[in-house]
BAFITOR-69910 format. One record per residue (C-alpha): x, z, y; residue in three letters; residue number from 0. Coordinates in Angstrom, 2 decimals. Example, Ala and Ser with C-alpha at 12.3 -4.5 7.8 and 13.67 -1.06 7.14 Angstrom:
REM BAFITOR-69910
<lumlo><u>12.30</u><w>7.80</w><v>-4.50</v><r>ALA</r><k>0</k></lumlo>
<lumlo><u>13.67</u><w>7.14</w><v>-1.06</v><r>SER</r><k>1</k></lumlo>
This chain:
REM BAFITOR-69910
<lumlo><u>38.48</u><w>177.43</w><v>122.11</v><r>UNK</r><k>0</k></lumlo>
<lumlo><u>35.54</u><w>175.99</w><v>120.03</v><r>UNK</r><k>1</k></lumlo>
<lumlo><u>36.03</u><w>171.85</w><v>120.26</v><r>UNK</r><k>2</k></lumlo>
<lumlo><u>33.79</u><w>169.62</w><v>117.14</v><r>UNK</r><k>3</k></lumlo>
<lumlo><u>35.85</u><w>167.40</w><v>115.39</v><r>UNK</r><k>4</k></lumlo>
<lumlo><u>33.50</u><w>164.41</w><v>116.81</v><r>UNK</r><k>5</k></lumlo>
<lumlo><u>35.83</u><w>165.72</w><v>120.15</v><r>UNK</r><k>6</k></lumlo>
<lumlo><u>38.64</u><w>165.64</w><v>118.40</v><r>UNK</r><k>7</k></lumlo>
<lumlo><u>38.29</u><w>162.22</w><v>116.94</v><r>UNK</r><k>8</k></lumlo>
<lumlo><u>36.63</u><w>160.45</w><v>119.95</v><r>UNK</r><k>9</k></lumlo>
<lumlo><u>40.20</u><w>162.05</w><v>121.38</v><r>UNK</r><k>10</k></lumlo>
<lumlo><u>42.25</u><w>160.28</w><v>118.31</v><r>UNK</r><k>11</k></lumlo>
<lumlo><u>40.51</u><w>156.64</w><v>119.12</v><r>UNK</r><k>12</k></lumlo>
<lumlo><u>41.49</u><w>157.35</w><v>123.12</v><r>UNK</r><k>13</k></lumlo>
<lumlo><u>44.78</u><w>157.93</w><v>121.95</v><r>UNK</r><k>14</k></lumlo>
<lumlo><u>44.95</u><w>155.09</w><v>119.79</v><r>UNK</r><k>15</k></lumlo>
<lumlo><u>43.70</u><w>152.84</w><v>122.39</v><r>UNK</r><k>16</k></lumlo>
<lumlo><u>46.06</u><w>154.25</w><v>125.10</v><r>UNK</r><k>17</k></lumlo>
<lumlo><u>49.14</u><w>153.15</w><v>122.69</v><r>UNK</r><k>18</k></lumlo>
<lumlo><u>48.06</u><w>149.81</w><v>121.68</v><r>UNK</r><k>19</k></lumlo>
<lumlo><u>47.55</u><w>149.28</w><v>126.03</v><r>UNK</r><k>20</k></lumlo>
<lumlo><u>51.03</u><w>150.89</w><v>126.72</v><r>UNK</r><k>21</k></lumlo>
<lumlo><u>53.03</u><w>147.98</w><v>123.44</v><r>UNK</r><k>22</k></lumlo>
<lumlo><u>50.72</u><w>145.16</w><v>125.07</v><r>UNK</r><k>23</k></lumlo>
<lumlo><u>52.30</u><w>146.18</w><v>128.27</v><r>UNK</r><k>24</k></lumlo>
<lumlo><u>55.59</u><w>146.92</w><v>126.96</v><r>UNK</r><k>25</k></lumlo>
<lumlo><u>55.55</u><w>143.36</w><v>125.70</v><r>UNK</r><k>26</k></lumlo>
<lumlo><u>54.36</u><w>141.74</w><v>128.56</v><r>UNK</r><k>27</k></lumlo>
<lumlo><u>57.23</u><w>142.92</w><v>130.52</v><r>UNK</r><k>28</k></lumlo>
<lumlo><u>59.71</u><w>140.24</w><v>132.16</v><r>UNK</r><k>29</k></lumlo>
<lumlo><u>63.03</u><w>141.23</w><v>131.06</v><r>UNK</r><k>30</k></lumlo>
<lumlo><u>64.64</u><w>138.98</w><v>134.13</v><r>UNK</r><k>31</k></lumlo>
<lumlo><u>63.07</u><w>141.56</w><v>136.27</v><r>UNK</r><k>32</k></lumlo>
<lumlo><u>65.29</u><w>144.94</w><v>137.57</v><r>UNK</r><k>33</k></lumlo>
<lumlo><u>62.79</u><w>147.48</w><v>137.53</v><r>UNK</r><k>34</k></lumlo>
<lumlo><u>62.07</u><w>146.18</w><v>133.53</v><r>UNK</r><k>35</k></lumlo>
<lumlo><u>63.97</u><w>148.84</w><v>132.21</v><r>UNK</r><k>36</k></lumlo>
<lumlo><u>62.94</u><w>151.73</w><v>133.79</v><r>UNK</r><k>37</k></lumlo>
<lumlo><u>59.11</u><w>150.43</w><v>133.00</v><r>UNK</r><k>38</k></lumlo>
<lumlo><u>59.99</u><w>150.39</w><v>129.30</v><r>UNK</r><k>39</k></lumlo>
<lumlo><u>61.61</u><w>153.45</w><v>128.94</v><r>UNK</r><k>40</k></lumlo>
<lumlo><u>58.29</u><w>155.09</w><v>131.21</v><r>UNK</r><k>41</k></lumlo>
<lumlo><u>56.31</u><w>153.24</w><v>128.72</v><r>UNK</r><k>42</k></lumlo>
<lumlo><u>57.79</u><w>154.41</w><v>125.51</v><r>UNK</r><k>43</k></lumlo>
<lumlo><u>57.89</u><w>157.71</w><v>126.58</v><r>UNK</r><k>44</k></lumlo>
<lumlo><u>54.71</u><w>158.01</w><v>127.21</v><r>UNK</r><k>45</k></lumlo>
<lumlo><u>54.08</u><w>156.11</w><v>123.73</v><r>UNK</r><k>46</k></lumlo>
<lumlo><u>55.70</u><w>159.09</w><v>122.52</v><r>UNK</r><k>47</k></lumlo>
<lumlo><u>54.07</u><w>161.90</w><v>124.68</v><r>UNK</r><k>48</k></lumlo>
<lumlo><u>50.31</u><w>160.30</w><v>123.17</v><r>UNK</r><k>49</k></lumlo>
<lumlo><u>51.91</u><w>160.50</w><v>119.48</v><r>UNK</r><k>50</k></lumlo>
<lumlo><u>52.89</u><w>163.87</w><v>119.79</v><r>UNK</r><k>51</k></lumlo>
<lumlo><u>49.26</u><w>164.79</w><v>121.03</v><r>UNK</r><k>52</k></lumlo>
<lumlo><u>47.93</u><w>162.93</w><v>118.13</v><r>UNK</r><k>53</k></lumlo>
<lumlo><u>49.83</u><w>164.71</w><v>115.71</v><r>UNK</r><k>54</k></lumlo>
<lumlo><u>48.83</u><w>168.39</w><v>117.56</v><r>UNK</r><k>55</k></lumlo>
<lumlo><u>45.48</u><w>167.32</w><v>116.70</v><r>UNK</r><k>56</k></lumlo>
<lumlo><u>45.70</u><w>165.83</w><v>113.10</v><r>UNK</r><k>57</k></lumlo>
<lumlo><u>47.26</u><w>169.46</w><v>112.35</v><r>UNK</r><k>58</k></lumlo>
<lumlo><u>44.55</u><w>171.46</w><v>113.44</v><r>UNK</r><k>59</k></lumlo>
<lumlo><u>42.56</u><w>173.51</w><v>111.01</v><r>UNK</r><k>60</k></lumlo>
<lumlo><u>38.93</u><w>173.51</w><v>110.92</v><r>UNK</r><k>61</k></lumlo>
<lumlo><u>37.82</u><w>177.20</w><v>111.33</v><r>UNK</r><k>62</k></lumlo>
<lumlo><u>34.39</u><w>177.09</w><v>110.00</v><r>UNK</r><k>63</k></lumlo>
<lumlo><u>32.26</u><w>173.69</w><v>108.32</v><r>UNK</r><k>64</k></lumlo>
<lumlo><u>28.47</u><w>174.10</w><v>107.54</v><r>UNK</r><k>65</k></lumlo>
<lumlo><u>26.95</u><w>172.42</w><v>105.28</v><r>UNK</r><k>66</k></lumlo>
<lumlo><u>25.36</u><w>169.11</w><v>106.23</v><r>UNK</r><k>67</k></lumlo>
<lumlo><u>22.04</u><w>169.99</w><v>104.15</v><r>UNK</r><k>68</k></lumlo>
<lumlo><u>22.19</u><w>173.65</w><v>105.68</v><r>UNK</r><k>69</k></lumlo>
<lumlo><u>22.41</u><w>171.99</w><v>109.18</v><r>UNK</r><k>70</k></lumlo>
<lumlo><u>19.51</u><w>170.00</w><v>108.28</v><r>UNK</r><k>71</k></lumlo>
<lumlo><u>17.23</u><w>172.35</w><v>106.91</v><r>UNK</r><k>72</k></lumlo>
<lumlo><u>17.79</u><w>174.53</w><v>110.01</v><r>UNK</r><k>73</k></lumlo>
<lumlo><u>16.54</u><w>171.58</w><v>112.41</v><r>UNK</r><k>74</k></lumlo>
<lumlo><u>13.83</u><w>170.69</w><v>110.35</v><r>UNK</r><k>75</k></lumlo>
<lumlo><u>12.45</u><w>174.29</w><v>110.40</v><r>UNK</r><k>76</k></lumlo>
<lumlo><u>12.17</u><w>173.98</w><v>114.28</v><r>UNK</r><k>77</k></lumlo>
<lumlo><u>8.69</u><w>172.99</w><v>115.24</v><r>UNK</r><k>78</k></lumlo>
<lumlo><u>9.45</u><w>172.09</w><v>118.84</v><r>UNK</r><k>79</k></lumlo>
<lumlo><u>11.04</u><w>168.35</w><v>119.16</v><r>UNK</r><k>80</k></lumlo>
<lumlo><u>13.89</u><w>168.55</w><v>121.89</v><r>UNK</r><k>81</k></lumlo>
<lumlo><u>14.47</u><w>165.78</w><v>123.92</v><r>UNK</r><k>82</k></lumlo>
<lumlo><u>17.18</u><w>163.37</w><v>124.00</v><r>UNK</r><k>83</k></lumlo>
<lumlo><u>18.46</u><w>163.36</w><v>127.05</v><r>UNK</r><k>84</k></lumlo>
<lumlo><u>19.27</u><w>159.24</w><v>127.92</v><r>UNK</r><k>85</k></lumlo>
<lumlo><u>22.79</u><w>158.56</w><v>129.06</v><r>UNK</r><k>86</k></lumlo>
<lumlo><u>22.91</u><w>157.43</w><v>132.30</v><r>UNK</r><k>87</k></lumlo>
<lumlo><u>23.19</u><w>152.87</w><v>132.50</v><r>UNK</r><k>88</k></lumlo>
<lumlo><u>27.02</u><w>151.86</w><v>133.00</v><r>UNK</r><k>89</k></lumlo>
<lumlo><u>28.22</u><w>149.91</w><v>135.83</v><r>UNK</r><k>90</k></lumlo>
<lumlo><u>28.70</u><w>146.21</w><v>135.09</v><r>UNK</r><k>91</k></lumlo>
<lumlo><u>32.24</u><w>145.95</w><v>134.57</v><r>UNK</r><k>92</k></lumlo>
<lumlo><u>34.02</u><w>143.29</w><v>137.03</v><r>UNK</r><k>93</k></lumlo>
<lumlo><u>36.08</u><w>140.38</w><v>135.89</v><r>UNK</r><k>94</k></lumlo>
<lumlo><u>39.92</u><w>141.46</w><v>136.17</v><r>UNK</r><k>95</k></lumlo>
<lumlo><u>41.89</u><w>138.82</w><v>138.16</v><r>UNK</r><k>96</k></lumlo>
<lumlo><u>44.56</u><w>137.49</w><v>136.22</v><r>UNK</r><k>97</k></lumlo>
<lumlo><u>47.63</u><w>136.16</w><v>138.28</v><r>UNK</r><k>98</k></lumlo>
C-alpha cells in the first residue's frame, strides 16, 4: 500500500490531538461520580490504543525518496499548467454550549 509521508504525518498530528482531547477529558472527570472509573480506564485505553498506532507509524520504512530537485525538474519540464483544484469553503463552526 503506497501512503506519502505528508499522510502519515497529517495521521501523527490527528493522533497527537486525539491524546491531548482524551488527558483534558480524563482530567475533567468528577471523581464523586460512579461511572468515573470506568470512563478513565475507557479513556486511557484508548490513550494507549492511539500510542500504539503512533509508534506503528514512526517505525515504518520509507521504500523509495526522490530527490526534491529531481521532482522539480520533472514539473518544470511540463508545459501544460494543471489546475489546482480549490477545496471546498468549511461550515462555520457553532459555539459549543458549555454547562
Amino acid at each position: 500500500m503506497k501512503v506519502t509521508v505528508a499522510h502519515l504525518y497529517k495521521k501523527l498530528e490527528e493522533l497527537d490531538r486525539d491524546v491531548v482531547e482524551l488527558k483534558k477529558l480524563t482530567d475533567r472527570l468528577a471523581s464523586d461520580r460512579e461511572y468515573s472509573p470506568i470512563l478513565k480506564e475507557t479513556f486511557l485505553s484508548e490513550m494507549n490504543k492511539l500510542e500504539d498506532q503512533k509508534s506503528e507509524i514512526l517505525k515504518l520504512n520509507v521504500s523509495s525518496a526522490q530527490p526534491v530537485a529531481k521532482k522539480t525538474t520533472v514539473t518544470s519540464e511540463n508545459k501544460t499548467p494543471t489546475p489546482i483544484p480549490t477545496p471546498e469553503p468549511k461550515k462555520p463552526e457553532k459555539p459549543v454550549r458549555k454547562y
